[in-house]
Residue frames relative to the residue before (quaternion, step in Angstrom):
aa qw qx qy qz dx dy dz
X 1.0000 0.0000 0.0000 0.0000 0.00 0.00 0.00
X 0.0520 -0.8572 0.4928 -0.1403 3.28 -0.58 1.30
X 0.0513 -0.8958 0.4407 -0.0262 4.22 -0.01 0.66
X 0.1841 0.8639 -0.4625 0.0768 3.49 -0.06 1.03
X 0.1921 -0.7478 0.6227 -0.1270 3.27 -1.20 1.54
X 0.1784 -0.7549 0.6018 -0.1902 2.63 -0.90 1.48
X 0.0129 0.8193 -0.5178 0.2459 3.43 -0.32 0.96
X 0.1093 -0.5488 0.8133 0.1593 4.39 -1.71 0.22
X 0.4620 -0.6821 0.5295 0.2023 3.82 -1.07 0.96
X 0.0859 -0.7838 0.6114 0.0669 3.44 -0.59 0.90
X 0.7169 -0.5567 0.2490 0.3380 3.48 -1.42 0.33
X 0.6633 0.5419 -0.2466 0.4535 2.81 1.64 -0.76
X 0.5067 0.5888 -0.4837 0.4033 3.43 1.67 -0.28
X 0.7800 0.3521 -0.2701 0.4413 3.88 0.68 -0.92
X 0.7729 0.2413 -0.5212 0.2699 3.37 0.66 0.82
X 0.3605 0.6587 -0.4838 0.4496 2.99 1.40 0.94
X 0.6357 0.4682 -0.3189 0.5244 4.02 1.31 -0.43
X 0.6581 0.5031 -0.3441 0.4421 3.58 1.23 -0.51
X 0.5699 0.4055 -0.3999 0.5923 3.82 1.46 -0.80
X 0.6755 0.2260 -0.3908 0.5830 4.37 -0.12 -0.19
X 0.7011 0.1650 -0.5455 0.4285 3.69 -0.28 1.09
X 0.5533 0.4758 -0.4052 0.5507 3.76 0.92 0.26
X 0.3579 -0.7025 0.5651 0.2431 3.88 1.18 -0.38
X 0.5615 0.6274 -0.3194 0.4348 3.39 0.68 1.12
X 0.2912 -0.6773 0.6128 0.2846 3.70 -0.60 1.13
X 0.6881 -0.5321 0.3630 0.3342 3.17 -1.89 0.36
X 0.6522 0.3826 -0.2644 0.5986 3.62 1.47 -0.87
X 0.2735 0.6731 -0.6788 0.1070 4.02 0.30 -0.03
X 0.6187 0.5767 -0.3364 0.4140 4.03 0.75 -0.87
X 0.7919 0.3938 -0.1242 0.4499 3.34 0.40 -1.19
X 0.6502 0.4159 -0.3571 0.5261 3.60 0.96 -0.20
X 0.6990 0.4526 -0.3776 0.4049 3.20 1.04 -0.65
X 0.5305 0.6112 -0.4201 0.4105 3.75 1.33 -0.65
X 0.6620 0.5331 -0.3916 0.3524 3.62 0.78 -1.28
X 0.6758 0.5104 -0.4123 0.3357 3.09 0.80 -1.62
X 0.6634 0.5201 -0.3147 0.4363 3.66 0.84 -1.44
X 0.5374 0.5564 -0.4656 0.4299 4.42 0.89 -0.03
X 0.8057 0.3975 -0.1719 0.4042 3.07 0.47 -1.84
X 0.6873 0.5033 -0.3617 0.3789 3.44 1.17 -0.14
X 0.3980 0.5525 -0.3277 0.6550 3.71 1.71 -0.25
X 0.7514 0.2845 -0.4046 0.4367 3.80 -0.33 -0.96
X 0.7138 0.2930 -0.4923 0.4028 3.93 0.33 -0.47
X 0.6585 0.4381 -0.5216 0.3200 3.91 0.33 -0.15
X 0.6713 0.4298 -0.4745 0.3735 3.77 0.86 -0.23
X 0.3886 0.8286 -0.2550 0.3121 3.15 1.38 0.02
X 0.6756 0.4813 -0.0146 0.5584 2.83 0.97 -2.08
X 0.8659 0.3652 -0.2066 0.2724 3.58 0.87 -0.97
X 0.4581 0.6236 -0.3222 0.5453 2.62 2.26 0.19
X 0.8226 0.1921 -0.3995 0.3561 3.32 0.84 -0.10
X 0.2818 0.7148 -0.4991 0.4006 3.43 1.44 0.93
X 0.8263 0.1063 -0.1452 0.5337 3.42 0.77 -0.69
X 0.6679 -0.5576 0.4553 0.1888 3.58 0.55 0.36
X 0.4485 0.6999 -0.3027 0.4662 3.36 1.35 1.19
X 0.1585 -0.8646 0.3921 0.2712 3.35 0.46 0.69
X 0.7488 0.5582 -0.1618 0.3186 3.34 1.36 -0.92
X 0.3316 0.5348 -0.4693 0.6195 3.40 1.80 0.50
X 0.6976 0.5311 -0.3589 0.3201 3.77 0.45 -0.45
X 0.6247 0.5915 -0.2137 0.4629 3.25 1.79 -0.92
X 0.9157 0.2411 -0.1768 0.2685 2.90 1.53 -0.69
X 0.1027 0.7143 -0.4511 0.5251 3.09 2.50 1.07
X 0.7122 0.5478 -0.3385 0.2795 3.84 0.79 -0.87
X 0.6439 0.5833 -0.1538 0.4707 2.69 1.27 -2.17
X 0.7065 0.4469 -0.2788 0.4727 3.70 0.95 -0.85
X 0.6880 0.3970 -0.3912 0.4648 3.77 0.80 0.10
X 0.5594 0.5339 -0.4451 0.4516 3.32 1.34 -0.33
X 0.8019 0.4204 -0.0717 0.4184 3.72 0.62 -0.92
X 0.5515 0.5975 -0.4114 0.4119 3.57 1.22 0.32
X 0.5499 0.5487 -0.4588 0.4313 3.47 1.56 -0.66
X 0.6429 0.5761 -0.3173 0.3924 3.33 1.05 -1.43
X 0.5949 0.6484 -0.4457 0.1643 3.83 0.43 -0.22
X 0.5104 0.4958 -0.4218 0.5619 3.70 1.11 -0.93
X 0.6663 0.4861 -0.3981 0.4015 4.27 0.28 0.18
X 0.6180 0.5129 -0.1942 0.5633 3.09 1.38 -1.06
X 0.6451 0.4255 -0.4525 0.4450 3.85 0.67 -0.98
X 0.6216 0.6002 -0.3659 0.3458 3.86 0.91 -0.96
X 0.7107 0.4395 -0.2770 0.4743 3.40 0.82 -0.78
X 0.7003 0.4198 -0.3499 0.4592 3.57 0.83 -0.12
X 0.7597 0.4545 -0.3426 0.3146 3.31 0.83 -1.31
X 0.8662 0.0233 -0.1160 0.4855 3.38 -1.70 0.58
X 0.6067 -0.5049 0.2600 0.5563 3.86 0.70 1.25
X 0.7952 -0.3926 0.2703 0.3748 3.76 0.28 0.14
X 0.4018 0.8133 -0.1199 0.4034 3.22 1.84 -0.03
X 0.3131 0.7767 -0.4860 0.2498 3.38 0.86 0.52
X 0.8257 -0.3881 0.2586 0.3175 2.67 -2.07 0.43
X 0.6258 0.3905 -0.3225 0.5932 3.71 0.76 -1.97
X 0.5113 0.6148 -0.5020 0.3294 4.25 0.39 -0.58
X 0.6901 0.4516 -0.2915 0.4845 3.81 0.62 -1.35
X 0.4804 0.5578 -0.4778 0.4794 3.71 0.66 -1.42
X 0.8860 0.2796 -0.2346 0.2861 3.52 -0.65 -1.28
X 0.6103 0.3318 -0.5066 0.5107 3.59 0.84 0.16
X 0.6094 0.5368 -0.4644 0.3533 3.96 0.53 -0.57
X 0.6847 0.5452 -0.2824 0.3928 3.58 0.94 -0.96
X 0.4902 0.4816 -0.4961 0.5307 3.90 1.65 -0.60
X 0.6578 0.6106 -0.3968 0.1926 3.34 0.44 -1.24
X 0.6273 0.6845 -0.1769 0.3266 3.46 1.23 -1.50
X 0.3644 -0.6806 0.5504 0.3179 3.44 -0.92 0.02
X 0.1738 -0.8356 0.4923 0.1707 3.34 -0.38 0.47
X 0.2827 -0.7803 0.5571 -0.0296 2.94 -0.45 2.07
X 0.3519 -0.7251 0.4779 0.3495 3.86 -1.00 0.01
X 0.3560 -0.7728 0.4670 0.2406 4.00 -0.55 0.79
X 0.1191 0.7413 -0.6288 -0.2020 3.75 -1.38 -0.41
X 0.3236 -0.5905 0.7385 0.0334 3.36 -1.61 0.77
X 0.2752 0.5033 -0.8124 -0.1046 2.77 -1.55 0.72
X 0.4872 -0.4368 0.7383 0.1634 3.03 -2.32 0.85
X 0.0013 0.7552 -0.5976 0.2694 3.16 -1.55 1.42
X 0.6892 -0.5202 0.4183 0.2819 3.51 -0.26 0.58
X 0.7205 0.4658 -0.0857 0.5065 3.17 0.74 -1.81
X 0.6413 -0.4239 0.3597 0.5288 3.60 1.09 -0.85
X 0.5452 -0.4118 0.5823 0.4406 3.95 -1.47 -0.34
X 0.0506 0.6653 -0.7441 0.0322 2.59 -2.29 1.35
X 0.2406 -0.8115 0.5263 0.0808 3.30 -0.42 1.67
X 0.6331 0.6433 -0.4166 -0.1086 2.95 -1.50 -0.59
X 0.5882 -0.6185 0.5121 0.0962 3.24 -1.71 0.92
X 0.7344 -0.2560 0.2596 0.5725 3.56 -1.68 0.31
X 0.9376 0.0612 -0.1780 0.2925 3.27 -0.78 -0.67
X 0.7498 0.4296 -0.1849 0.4680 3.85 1.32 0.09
X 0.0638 0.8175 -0.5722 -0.0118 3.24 -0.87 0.70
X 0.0674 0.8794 -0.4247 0.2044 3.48 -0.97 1.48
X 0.3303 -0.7694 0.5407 0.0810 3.37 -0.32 1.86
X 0.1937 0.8275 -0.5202 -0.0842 3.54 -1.59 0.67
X 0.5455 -0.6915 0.3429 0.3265 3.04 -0.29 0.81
X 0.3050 -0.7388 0.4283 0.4216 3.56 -0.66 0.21
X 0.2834 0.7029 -0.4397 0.4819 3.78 0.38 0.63
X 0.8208 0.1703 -0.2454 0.4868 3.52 0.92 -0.59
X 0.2752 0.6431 -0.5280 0.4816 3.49 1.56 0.89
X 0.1943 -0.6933 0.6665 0.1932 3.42 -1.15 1.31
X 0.8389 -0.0622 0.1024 0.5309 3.86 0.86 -1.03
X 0.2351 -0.7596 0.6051 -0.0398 3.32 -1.35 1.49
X 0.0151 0.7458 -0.6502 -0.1444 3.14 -0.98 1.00
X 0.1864 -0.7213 0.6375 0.1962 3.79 -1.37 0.16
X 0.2751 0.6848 -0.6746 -0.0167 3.66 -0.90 0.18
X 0.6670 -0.4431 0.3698 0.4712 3.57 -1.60 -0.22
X 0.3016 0.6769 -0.4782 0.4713 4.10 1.49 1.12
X 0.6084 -0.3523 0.5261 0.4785 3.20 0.31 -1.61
X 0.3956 -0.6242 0.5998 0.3068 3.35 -1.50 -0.05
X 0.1205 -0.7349 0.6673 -0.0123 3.52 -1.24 0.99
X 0.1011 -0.7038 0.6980 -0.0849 3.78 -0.60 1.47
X 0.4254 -0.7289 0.5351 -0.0381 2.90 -1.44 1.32
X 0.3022 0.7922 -0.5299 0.0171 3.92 -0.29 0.24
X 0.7534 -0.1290 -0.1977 0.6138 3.09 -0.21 2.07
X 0.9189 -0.2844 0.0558 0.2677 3.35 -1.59 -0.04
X 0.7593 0.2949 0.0325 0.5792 2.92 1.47 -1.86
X 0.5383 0.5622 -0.3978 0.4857 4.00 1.10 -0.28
X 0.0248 0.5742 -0.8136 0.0874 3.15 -1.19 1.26
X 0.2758 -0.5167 0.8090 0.0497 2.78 -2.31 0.73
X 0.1121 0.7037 -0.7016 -0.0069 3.86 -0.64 0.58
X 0.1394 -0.6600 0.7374 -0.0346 3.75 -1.33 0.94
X 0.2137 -0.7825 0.5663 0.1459 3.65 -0.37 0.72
X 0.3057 -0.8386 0.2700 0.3611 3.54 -0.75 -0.09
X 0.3640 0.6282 -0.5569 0.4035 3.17 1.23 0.99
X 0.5475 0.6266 -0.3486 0.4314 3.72 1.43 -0.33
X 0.6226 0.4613 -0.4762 0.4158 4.00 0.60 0.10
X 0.6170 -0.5676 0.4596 0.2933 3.38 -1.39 1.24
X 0.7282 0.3584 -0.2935 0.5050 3.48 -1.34 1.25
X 0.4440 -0.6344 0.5788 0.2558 3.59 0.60 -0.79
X 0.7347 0.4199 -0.2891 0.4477 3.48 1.07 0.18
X 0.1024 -0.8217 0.5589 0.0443 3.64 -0.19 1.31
X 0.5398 -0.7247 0.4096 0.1250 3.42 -0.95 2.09
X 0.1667 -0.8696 0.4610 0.0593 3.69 0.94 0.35
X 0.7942 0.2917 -0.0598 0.5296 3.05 0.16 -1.38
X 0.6521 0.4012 -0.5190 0.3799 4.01 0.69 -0.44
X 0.5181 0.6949 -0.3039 0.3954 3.26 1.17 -1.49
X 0.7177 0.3394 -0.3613 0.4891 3.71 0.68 -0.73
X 0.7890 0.3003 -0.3458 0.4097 3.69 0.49 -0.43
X 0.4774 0.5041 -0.5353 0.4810 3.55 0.81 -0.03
X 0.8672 0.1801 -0.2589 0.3854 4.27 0.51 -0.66
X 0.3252 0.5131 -0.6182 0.4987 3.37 1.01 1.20
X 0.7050 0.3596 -0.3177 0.5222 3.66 0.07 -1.12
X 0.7897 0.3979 -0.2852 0.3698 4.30 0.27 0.24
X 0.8154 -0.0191 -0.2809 0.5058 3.44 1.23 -0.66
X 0.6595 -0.6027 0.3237 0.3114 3.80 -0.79 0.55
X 0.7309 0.2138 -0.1990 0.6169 3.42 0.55 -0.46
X 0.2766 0.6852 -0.6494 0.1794 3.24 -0.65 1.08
């Protein structure tokens, strides 16, 4: 059993490996803003017509209109606009964009690109995630491996072997 992906890294590939090593869907912000609008606009709502205020009503509104909009707003304010997924995307113009391969193997992952080539055992995998994203393997703190899953040869991403071939290989998953 043998699995090969092939893939050029795109921006969206590394902040899609940084939100599944942060344990985090891509919308977790925005679903969580709506939920947190629409739940403000019905209590000023309710309490406007509890007491007969029209302006608690204006602003149960003004606050559901503008809570989705906030994970946009925190970006533009925080850390002068400078964020993390911010750097990714100017390091990643910066890069050369080189094409990768993986192959999955029993024995472990062997990668490599134009100018590298590198065998690892799976033993030196501290942590693997798998969803219907990609797989992201960890070695040590700050190495990531991200494989998307439009990146496996054929168009057909092994989902379900990939999970049992790296449950039964590294331990802490």
């Amino acid at each position: 059993m043998r699995y090969e992906a092939k893939y050029i890294p795109t921006v969206e590939d590394w902040l899609t490996a940084i939100h599944m090593h942060n344990k985090k869907r891509d919308d977790d912000n925005r679903k969580l803003c709506v939920f947190i609008g629409v739940g403000l606009a019905i209590i000023f709502n309710i309490a406007a017509y509890c007491l007969h205020f029209l302006a608690l009503s204006i602003f149960g509104i003004l606050f559901g209109i503008l809570m989705p909009l906030m994970p946009w707003l925190i970006r533009q304010v925080s850390d002068l606009g400078i964020r993390m997924e911010d750097r990714i995307r100017r390091r990643s113009k910066e890069a050369k964009e080189e094409a990768l391969q993986y192959y999955f193997t029993e024995d472990g992952v062997e990668f490599s690109k134009d100018v590298a080539q590198s065998n690892y055992s799976w033993n030196v995998f501290t942590k693997s995630l798998l969803d219907e994203r990609g797989i992201l393997l960890c070695l040590g703190l700050k190495d990531l491996h991200f494989i998307p899953s439009r990146a496996f040869v054929d168009g057909y991403f092994p989902l379900q072997e990939l999970k049992s071939l790296v449950s039964r290989k590294i331990k802490n998953v």
